[in-house]
NUPA-981009 format. One record per atom (N, C-alpha, C): x, y, z; residue in one letter. Coordinates in steps of 0.2 Angstrom, whole numbers, plus 5000, padded with zeros to 4 digits. Atoms other than C-alpha are relative to their C-alpha. Layout:
N
XYZa ...
***
This chain:
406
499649995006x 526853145419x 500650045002x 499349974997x 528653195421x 500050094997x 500049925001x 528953385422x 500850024997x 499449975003x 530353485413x 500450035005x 499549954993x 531753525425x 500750044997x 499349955003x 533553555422x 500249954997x 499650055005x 534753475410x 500349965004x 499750054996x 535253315412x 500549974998x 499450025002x 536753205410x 499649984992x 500050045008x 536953125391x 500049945000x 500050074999x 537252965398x 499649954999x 500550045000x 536552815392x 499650034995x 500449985008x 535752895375x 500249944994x 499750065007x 535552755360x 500750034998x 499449975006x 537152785348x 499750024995x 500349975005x 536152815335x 499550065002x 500649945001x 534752965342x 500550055001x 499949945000x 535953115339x 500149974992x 500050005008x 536553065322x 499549994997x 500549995000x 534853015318x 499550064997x 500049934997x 534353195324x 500550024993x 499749965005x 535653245311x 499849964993x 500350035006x 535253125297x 499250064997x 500349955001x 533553235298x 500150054998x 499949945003x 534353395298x 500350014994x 499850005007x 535253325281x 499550014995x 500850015007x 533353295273x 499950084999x 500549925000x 532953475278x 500450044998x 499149945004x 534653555271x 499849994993x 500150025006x 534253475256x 499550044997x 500649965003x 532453525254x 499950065001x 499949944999x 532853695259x 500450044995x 499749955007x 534253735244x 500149974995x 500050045006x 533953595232x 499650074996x 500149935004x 533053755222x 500350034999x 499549955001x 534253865222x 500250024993x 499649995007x 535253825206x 499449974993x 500749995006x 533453775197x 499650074998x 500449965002x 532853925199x 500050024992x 499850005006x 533353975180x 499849934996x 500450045003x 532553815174x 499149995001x 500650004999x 530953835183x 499750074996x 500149935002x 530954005177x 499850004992x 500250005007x 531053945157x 499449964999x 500450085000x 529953775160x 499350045003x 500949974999x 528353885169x 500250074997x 499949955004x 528854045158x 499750055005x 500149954994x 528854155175x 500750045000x 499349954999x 530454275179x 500449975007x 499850054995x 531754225189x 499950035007x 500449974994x 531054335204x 499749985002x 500750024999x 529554265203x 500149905002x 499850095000x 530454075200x 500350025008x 500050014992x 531154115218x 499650005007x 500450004997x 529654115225x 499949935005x 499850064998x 529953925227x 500450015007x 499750024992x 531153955242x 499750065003x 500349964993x 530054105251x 499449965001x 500450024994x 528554025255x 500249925003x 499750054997x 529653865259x 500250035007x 499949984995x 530353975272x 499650035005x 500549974995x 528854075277x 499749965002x 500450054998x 528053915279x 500449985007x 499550034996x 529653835290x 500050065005x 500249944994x 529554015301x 499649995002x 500450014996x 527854015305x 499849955006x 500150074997x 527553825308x 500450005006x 499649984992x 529053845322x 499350015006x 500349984994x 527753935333x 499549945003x 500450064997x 526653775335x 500549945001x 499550054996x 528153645336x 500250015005x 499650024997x 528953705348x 499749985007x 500550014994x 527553715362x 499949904997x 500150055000x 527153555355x 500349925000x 499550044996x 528653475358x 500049995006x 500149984993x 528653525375x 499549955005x 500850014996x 526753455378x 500249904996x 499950085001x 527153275368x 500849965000x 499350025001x 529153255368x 500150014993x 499749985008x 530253325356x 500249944996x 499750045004x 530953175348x 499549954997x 500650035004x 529053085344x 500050064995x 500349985006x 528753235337x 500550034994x 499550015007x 530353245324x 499849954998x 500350085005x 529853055321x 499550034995x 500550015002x 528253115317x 499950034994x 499749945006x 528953295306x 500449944994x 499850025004x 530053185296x 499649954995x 500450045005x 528653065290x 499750034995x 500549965005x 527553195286x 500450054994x 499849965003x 529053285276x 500249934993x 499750025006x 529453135265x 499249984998x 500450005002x 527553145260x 499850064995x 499749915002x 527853345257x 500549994994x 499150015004x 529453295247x 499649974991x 500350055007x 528253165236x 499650044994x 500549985002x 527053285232x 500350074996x 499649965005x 528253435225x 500549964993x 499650035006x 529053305214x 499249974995x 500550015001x 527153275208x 499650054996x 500549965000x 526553435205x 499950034990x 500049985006x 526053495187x 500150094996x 500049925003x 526153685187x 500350045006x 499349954995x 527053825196x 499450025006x 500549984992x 525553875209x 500149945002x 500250074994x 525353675214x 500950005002x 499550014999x 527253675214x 499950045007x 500049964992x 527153835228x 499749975006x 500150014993x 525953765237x 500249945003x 499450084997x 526953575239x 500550045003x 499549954994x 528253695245x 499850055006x 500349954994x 527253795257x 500149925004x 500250054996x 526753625264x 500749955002x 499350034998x 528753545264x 500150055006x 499549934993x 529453715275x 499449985005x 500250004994x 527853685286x 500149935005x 500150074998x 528153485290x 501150015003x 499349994999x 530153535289x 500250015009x 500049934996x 529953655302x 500349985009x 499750024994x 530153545317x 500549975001x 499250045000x 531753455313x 500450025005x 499349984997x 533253555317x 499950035009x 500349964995x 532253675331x 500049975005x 500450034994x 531553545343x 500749944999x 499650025000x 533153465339x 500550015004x 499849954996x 534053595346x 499950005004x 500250004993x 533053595362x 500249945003x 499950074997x 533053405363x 500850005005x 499450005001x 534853435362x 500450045008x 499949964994x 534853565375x 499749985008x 500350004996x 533753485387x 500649915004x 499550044998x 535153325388x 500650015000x 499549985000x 536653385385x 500250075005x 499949944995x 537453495399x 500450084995x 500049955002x 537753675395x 500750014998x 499550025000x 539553655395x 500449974994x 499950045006x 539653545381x 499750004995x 500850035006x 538153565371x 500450054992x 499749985011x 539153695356x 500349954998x 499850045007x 540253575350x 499449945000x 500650035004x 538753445350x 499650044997x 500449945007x 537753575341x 500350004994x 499649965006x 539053615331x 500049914995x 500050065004x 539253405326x 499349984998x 500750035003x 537353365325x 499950064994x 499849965004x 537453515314x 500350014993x 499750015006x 538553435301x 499549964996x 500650005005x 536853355295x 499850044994x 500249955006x 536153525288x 500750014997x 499849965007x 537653595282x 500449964995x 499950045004x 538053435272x 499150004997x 500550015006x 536253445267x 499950064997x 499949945003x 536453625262x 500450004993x 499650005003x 537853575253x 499649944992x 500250065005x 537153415244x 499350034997x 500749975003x 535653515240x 500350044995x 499849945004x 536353635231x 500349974992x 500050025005x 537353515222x 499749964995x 500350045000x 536053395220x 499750034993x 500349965005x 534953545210x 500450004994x 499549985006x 536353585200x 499949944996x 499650075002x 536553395193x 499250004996x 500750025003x 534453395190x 499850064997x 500149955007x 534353585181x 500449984994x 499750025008x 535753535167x 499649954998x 500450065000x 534853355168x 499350014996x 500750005000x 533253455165x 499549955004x 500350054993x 532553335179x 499750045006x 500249994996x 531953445192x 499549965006x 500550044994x 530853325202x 500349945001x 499450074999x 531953185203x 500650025007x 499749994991x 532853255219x 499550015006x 500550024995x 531153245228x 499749945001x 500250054998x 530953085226x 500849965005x 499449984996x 532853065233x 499950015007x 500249964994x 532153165248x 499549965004x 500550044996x 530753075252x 500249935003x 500050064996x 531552915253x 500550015006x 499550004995x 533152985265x 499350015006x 500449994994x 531453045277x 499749945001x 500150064996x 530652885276x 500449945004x 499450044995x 532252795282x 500250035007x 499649984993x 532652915295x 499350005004x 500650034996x 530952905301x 499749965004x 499950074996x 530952735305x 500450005005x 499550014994x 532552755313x 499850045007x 500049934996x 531852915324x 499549965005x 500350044994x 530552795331x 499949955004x 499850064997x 531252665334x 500550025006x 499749984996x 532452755343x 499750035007x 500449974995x 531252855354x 499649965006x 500150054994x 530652695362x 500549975006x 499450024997x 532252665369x 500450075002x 499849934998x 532552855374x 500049985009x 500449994993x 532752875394x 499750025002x 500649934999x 531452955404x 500350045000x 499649935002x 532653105405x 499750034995x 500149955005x 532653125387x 499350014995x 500849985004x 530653115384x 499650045005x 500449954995x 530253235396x 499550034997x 500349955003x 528653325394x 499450045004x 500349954994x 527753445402x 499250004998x 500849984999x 525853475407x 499850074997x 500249954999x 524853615401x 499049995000x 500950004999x 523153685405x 499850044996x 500249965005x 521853775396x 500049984993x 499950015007x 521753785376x 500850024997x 499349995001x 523253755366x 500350034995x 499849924999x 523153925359x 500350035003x 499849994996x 523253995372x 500849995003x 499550024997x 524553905379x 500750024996x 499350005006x 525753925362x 500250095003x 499749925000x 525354125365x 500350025006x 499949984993x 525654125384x 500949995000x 499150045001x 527454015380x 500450064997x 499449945003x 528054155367x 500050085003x 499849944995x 527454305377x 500450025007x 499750014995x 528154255390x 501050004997x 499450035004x 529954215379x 500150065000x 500149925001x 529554405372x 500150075005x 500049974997x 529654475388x 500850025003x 499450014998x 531654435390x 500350084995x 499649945004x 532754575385x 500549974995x 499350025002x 534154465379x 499849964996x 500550055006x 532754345369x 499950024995x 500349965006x 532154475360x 500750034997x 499449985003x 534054555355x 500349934994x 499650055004x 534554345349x 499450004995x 500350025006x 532954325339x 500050074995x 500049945004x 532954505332x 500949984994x 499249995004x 535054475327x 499949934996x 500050095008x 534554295317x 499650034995x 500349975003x 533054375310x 500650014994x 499749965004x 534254495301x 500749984997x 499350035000x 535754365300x 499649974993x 500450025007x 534554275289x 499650014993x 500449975003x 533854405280x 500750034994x 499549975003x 535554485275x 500549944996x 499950045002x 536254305271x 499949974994x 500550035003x 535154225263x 499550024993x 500449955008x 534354355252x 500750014994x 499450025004x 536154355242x 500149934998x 499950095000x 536354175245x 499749954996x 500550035006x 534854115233x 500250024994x 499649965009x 535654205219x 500649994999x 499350015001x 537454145218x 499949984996x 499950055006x 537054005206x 499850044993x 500449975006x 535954095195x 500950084998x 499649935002x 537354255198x 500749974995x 499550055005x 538854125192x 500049994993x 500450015008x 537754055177x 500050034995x 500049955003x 537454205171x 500750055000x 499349954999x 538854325173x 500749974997x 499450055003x 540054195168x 500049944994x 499850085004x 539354045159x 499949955003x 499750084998x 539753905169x 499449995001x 500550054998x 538553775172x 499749985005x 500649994994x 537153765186x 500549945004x 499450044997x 538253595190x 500550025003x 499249964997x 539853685192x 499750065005x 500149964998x 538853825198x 499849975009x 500150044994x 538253705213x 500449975003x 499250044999x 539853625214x 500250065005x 499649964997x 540453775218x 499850035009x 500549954995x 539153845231x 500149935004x 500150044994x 539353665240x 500650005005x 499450014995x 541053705247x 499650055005x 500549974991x 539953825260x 500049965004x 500150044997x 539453675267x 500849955002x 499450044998x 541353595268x 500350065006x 499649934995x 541753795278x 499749985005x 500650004991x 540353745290x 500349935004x 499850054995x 541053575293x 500750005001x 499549964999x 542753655295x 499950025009x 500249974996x 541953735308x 499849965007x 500150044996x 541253615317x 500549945002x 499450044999x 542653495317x 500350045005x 499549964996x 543753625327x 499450075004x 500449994994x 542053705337x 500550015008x 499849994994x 542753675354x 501050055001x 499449955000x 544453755349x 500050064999x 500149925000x 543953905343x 499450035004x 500249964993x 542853935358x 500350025005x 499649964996x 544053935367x 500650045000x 499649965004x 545254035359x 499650074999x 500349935000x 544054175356x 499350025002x 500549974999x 542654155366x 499450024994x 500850005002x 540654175361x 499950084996x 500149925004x 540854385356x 500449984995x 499450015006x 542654345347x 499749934994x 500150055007x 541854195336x 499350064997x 500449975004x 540354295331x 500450064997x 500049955005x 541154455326x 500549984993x 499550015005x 542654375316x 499649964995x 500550045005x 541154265309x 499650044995x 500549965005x 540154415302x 500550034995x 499749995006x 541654465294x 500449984995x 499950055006x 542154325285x 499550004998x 500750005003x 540354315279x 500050034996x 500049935003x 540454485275x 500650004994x 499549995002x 542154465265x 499949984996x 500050055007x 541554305257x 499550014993x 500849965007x 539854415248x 500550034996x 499849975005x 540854545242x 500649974996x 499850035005x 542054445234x 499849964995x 500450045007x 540854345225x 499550054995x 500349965001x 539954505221x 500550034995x 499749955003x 541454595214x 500549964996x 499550045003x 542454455207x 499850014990x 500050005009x 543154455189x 499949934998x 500050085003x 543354275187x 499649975004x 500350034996x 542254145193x 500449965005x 499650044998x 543454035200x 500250055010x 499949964992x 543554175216x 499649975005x 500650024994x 541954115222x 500149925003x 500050094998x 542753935226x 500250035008x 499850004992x 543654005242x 499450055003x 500749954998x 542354135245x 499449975003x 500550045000x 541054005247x 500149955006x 499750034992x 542053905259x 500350055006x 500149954993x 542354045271x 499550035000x 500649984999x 540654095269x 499749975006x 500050054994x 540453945276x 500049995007x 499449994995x 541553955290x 499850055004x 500249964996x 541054115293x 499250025005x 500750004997x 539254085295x 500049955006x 500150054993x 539253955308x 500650015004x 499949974994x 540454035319x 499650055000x 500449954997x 539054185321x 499549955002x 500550035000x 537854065319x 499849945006x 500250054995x 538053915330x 500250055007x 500149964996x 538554075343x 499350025000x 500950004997x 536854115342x 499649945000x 500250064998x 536053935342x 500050005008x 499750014992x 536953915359x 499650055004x 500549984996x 536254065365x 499250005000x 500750015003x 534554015358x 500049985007x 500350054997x 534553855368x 500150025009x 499949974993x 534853955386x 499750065001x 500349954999x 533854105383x 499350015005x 500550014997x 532254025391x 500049925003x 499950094998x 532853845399x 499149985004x 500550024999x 531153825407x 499549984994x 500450025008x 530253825389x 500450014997x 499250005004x 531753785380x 499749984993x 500450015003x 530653715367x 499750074994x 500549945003x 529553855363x 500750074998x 499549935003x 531253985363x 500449984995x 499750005008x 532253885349x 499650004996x 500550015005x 530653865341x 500150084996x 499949935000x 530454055342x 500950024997x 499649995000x 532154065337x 500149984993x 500150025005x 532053965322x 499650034994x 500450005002x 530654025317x 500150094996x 499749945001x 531454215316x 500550004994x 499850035004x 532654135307x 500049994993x 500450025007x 531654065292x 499850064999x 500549965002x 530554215293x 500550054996x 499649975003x 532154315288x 500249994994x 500150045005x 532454215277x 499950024993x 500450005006x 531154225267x 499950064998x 500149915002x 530954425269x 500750024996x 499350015000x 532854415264x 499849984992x 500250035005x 532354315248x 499550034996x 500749945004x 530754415243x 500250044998x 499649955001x 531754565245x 500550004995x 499549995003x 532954535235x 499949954993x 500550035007x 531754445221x 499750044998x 500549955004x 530954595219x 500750064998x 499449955001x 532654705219x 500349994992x 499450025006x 533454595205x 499650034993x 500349995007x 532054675191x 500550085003x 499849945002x 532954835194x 500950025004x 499449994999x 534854815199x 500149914997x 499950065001x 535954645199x 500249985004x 499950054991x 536454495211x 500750045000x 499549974997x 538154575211x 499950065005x 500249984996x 537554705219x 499550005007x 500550024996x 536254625230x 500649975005x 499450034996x 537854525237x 500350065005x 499549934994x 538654695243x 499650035005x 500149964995x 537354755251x 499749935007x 499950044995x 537054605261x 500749985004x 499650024999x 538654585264x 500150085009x 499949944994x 538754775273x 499550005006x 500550014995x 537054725284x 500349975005x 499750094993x 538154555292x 500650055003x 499549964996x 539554665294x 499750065007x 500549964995x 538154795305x 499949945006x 500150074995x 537554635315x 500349975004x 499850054997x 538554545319x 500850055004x 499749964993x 539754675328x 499650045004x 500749974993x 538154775337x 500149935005x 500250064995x 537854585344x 500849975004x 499450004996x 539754545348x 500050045005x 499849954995x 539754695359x 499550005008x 500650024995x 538154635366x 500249965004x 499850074998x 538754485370x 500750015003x 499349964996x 540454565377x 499850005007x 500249964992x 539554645389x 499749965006x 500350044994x 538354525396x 500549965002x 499550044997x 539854425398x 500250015007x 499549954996x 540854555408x 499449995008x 500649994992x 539054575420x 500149945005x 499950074998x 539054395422x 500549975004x 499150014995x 541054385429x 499750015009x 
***
């Protein structure tokens, strides 16, 4: 069996297996914030609160975090691009079955089981990524394979919007299901036609417990591992807990239509593909500290203007620099995911991913249980003050180890 060395050339990879690989990430953007702007329809149609109708996006992501810790060992041990094939089957399965379900428990639990099928996509995607592509080149391919989710982020959100006014809520899971069954085909067909190079996979010995815990203790043990998974955690927790509530916060506050309210929230996803179109220039222009800190502060700018705004109409550009701002903090730490543990590269963006989601959802709970006793304007400013924390502690970090590194 071939063993996991260094990264190798890109040379000679189908034309289709990275977009592919982002097609994928498109299914899992989708099914990650097509809820969003139904929460307030869920909320009147199972006669729960809209706290409680957010529940739909936390155990999607507690689900998508945990699950992480067994993909990524499990990439590693069968090749990471069988087992995206495999992730996306099982997700336009998952997909079928939330657009199925008849009551708000079976709904959560089809969403437990989406985030945990999701789970392998983008992660072992990211490693795939990392284990063919040279280090040198790999952010702006990250950053382009990339435009998957945050075109599914994007279309998700507007997708929702179009199926709560619609009163249709399950009809954007049947949607889902069939972008996974298409891409799934393509992912296996492609996989037979990978080089060796990019189906490497390693041996292991003993049980394959053991083996997952031995992989992330060993991850655990890095100093600079544990500072990138600790600062996404909190990137995600601080984001993303505001970030669930925009539509509902628009809707309400203003009036406008879950549509327009989706509409609005989908220019995020045109700031991130801003971003990634012009990747390689702004790295080099400001370097890996200077894009993450200037990244948390647009983030940061973009919450409180949506939090403090008198007119809806504010949050068009807010939404697009959020964008913007996020995925320059954001795919600076991806990058340093995919380099934190090059020999288990697998198991550390899993881990990495997984921090991620799990913030996520603590981020989204948190601030499901907040909204019974303040308002999302509110919840906005104070996520907005945590990314502005964050993401300059981590610039400075990332400063340093630069300087060591010289």
């Amino acid at each position: 069996m071939d063993t996991m060395t260094t990264t190798q050339t890109s040379d000679h990879l189908p034309a289709l297996a990275i977009p592919l690989l982002s097609l994928a990430a498109f299914g899992s953007g989708v099914s990650l914030r097509v809820m969003d702007p139904i929460l307030p329809l869920l909320s009147n149609e199972f006669h729960v609160g809209l706290g409680d109708a957010s529940l739909v996006i936390t155990v999607f992501s507690v689900a998508y975090g945990i699950a992480q810790l067994f993909f990524g060992p499990l990439g590693d041990r069968f090749g990471k691009y069988l087992v995206i094939a495999g992730a996306s089957l099982a997700c336009a399965v998952t997909a079928l079955l939330c657009g199925l379900v008849s009551n708000f428990p079976m709904l959560l639990s089809a969403r437990l089981l989406a985030g945990a099928t999701a789970a392998a996509i983008i992660p072992l995607s990211m490693a795939w990524i990392g284990d063919v592509i040279p280090y040198a080149q790999r952010q702006p391919v990250l950053a382009k394979f990339l435009i998957g989710q945050i075109l599914g982020l994007s279309g998700g959100v507007l997708l929702g919007g179009f199926a709560a006014d619609a009163h249709q809520w399950r009809l954007p899971f049947l949607l889902i299901a069939a972008i996974f069954i298409c891409t799934a085909a393509g992912l296996f067909a492609v996989n037979r036609r990978l080089p060796a190079h990019a189906r490497l996979t390693r041996e292991t010995e003993g049980s394959a417990l053991m083996h997952i815990l031995n992989e992330f203790s060993e991850i655990g043990r890095l100093p600079w591992a544990r500072l990138v998974l600790a600062t996404v955690f909190l990137e995600g927790a601080f984001l993303y807990g505001p970030f669930a509530f925009i539509a509902s916060h628009l809707h309400q506050r203003f009036g406008i239509s879950l549509t327009s309210a989706g509409s609005v929230i989908m220019l995020f996803g045109f700031g991130g593909f801003a971003f990634a179109m012009n990747a390689r220039r702004l790295v080099q222009r400001w370097g890996e500290s200077g894009l993450s800190l200037r990244g948390g502060i647009i983030l940061a700018a973009a919450l409180l203007t949506t939090g403090l705004a008198a007119q809806w109409w504010y949050a068009i550009p807010a939404c697009f620099m959020a964008g913007l701002g996020f995925y320059m903090l954001h795919n600076t730490l991806q990058i340093n995911a995919t380099q934190m543990a090059p020999e288990r590269r697998g198991a550390a963006v899993s881990a990495f991913a997984s921090s991620f989601f799990l913030g996520q959802s603590a981020g989204v709970g948190l601030a499901g249980r907040l909204i019974h006793y303040t308002d999302t304007g509110n919840i906005m400013l104070s996520g907005a003050a945590g990314l502005i924390v964050v993401s300059l502690y981590f610039a400075r970090r990332l400063q340093h180890k630069h300087l060591h590194q010289v």
